[in-house]
N, C-alpha and C positions, 0 to 999 in steps of 0.2 A: 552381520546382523541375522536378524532371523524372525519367523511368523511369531508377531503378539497377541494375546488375549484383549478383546475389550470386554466383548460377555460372550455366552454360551453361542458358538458357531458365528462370529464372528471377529474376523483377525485384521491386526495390522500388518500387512506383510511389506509396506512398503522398503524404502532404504536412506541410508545416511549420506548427507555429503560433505563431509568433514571440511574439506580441503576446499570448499569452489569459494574464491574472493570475491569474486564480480556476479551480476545478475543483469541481463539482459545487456552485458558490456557496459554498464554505466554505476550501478548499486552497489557500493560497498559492501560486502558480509562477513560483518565482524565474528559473526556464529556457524559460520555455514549455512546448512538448510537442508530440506528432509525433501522427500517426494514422496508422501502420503497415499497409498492403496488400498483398499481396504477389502477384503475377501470375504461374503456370508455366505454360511451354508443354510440350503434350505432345506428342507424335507423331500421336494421333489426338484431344486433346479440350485444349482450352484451361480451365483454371482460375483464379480469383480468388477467396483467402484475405484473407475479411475486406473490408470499405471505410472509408468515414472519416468524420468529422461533416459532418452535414449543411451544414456554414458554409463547408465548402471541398469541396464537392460539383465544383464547375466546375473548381478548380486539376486537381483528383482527374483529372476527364475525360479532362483533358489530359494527364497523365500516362499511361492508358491508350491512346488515339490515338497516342502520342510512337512506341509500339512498334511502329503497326500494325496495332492489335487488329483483323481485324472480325467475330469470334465469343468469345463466352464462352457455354461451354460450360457449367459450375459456376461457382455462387459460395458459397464456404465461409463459414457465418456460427458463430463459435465464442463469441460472444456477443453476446447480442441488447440489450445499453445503445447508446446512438443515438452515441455514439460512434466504433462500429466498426461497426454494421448502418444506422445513420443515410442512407446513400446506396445502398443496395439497393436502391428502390424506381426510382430512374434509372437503375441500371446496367439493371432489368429491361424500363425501357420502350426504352431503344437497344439491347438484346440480347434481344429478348423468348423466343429459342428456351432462356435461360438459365432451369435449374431452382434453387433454396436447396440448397444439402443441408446439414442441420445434427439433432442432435438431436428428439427429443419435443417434452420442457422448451421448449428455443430455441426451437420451432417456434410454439408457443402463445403463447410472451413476443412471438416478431414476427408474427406474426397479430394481437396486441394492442396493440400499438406503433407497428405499422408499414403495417396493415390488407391487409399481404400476402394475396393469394386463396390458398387449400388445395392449389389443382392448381400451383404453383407450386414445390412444393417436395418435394424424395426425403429421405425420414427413413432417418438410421442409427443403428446401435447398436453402443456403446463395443465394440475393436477390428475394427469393420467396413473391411472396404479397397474403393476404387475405385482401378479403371485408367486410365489418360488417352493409354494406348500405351505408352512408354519408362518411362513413373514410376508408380508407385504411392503412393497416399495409404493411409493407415492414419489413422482416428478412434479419442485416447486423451480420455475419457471423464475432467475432474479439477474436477470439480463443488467451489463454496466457494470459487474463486480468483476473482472473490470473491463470482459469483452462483452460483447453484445449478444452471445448467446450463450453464456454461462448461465446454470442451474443450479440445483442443489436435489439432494435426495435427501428423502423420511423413511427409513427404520421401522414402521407404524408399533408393531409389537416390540420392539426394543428400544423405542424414542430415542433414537439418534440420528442425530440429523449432520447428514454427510454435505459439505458448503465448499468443495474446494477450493478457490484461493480466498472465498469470503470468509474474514476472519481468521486469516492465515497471519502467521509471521515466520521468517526466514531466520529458526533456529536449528540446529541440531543436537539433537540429547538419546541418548539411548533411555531415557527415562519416558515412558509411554505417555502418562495425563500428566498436567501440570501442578498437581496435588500441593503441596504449600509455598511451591516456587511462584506464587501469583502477581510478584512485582518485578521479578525480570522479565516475564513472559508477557504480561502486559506491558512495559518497555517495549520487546523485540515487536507484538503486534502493534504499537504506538507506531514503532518507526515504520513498518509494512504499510500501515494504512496511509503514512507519511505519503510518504514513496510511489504507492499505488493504487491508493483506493480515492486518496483525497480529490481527484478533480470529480469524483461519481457522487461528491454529495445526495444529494438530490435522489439519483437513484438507488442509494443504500434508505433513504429514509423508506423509501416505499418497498426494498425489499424485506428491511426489518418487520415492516409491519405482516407482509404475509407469512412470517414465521412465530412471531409474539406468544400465538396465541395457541401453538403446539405443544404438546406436553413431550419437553427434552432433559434428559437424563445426560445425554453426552451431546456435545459439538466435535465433530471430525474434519478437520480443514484436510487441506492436501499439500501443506507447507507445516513445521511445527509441529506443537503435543497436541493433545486430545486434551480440552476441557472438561475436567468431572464437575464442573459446579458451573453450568454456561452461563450464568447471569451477569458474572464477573465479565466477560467479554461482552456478551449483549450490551451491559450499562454503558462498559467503555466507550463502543461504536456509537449509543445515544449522546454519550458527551460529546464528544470528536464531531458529530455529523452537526450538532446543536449550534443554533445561530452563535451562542454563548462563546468569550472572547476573555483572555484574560489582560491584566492590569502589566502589559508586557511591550516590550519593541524589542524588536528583530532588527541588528545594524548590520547592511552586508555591504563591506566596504573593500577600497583595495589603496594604497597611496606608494605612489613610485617617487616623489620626492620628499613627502613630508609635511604637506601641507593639507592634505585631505585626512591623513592621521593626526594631526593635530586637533583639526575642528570634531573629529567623532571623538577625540579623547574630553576634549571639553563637553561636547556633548553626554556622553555616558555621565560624566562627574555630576552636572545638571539636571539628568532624571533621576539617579541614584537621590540626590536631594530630594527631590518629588516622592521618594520612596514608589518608583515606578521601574518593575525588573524590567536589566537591560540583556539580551544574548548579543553580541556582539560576532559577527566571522569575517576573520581577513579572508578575504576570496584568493589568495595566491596559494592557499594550500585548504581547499572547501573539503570537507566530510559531507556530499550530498543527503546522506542519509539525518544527521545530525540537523544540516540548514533546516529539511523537510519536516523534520520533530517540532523545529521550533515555529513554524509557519502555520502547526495545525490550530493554535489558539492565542496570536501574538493578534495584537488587537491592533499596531501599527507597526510599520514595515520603513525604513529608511537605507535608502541605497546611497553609499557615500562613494562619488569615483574622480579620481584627476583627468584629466583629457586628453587621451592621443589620437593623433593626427585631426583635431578639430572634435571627435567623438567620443561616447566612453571609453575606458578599458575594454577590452575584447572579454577576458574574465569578469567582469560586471554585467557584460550582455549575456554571456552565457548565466549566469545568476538572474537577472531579469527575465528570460525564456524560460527559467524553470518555474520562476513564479507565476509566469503566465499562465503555465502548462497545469501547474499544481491547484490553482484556485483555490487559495483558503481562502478563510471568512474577513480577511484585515480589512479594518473599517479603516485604516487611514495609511497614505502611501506621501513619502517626500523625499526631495533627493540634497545631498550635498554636493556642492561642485565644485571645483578646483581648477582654473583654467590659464593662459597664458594670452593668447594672442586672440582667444577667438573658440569659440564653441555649442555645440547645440545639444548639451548633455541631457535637459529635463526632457526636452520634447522627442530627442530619442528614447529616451528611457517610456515615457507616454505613449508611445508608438509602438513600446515591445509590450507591452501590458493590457494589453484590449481588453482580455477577459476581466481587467479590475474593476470592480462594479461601486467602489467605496471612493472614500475623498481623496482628492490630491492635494496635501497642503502646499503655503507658498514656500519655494524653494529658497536655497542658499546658493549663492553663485559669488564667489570668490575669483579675484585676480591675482595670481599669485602668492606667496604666505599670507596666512591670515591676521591680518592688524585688529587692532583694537576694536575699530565701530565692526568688523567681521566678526570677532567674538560676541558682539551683542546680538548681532543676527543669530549665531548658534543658540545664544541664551534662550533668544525671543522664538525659536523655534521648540524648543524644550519647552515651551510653558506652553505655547500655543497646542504642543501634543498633552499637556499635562489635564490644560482647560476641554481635551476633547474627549478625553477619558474621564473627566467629571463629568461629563454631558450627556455622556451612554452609563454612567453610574457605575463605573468599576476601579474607579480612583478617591 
């Protein structure tokens, strides 16, 4: 790879990661993922926004060298996961006249992380600006995306605004902006926010607003391309965050004899009548990133699981913990059950979901295969979701 143009004295110098499958040992990556850096020269002071994992620390180098460098001045760390602060500590020993400037928070998390020394770094405070000569930085302060002291930088003379993993997706393209690729890329940031942003509702809505009303030319994540047209992502994040739900069920099921796969086959055939989209995932082989897509605006959630040892599947609890963890907006949760001798499947399932803040419909609890009046349970469960999505008006 090598330093990119976005506009005049400032570059992308970060690096590609072709090859990484997993993200933080759990996230699928079907695309790779980028470790976004970004280099401005100013008139009097050179800056470096951000650095990259530690694993491409030397491509990294070289991408800095490619330009020229032989001063940095700052190095903006707007989150301290080793991801994007991970090669700090090298930039600091071949530029050693280079300060951190980042946050409080930040400051403590790489002092901890990173065993950065105290005199190494200028602490600021949300809308503090520095000068660098020609440009001016502005620190906008949007804590929850998705740690607690992540920020973003402004560009002021070049309106761009640098949001590290805010607004990121986990692609890799040697193609710098996202110029007419705007529906895979919004895809890949669908699934990112799946994945990682979505339990921060809340606090994306508040930090969209301290940026709305910036005049931005580019968006520079530290994951992914560079938005030339930001709006495109800004609207997306407003749908995704929006109480707004679609006319959909999410079935995460798993059936070890055939009985639990019977009732959600009947089921799916049942909504499909309702002209009500089904996603459907057998849990024995889950694409978490996928589950996570489909969560962001499924307006009810049905977990179908058969029983062992008295409780659910093991792979049904761990699908239940994600949905916990994840917190979308589903207004309606219900379970299917399958059982033999004996079991306490709803009220487990109820106990993994605290964060659910929406309805619990009445369950279905089956005694081994499911007979006739059990099919009607399925049916009468299917209409009971159909009447509930008339009722919030999206059926």
């Amino acid at each position: 790879m090598t330093a990119r143009k976005i506009k005049n004295d400032v570059f992308h110098v970060g690096v590609q990661d072709w090859d990484r499958e997993l993200f933080d040992e759990l996230i699928p990556l079907n695309e790779g993922t980028s470790y976004n850096s970004y280099f401005v020269k100013g008139s009097q002071k050179n800056v470096l926004i951000d650095t990259v994992d530690p694993s491409k620390t030397d491509l990294f180098i070289e991408n800095i060298k490619s330009l020229g460098v032989t001063k940095i001045d700052y190095v903006i760390s707007q989150h301290a996961e080793q991801d994007h602060s991970g090669s700090i500590p090298k930039i600091l020993e071949l530029y050693p006249e280079a300060k951190v400037v980042t946050n409080q928070k930040c400051k403590e998390f790489l002092k901890s992380l990173l065993l950065i020394d105290d005199s190494k770094f200028i602490t600021i405070n949300d809308g503090d600006e520095i000068s660098i000569g020609n440009k001016t930085l502005q620190f906008i302060f949007t804590p929850w995306v998705h740690w607690p002291e992540t920020m973003s930088t402004y560009l002021k003379e070049d309106k761009i605004l640098f949001t590290c993993d805010f607004f990121g997706s986990h692609v890799a393209s040697n193609e710098l902006f996202v110029g007419q690729k705007k529906e895979r890329v919004i895809e890949g940031a669908k699934r990112y926010y799946a994945e990682i942003m979505m339990p921060f509702r809340s606090s994306i809505k508040s930090n969209i607003k301290k940026i709305e009303n910036l005049e931005i030319d580019f968006i520079a994540p530290s994951h992914g391309q560079v938005y030339d047209e930001p709006d495109i992502i800004i609207n997306a994040y407003k749908n995704w965050i929006s109480d707004d739900v679609e006319n959909k069920v999410t079935v995460l099921y798993l059936s070890m004899h055939g009985s639990t796969k019977k009732m959600v086959e009947r089921f799916i055939d049942d909504l499909t009548k309702f002209n009500i989209v089904v996603e459907p995932f057998n849990l024995t082989n889950m694409d978490v990133g996928k589950l996570a897509i489909s969560l962001v605006d499924s307006a009810t959630v049905v977990v179908g699981t058969p029983t062992m040892l008295v409780g659910i599947h093991p792979n049904v609890a761990y699908a239940a913990y994600l949905f916990n963890a994840l917190r979308p907006k589903t207004k309606f949760l219900a379970v299917i059950n399958s059982y033999g001798w004996g079991g306490q499947a709803t009220e487990q399932i109820k106990g993994m979901v605290s964060s659910f803040k929406g309805e619990i419909l009445p369950p279905v609890m089956v005694n081994g295969y499911p007979k006739v009046e059990d099919i009607k349970m399925i049916d009468s469960l299917a209409e009971t979701v159909f009447k509930k999505h008339k009722e919030i008006r999206i059926a």
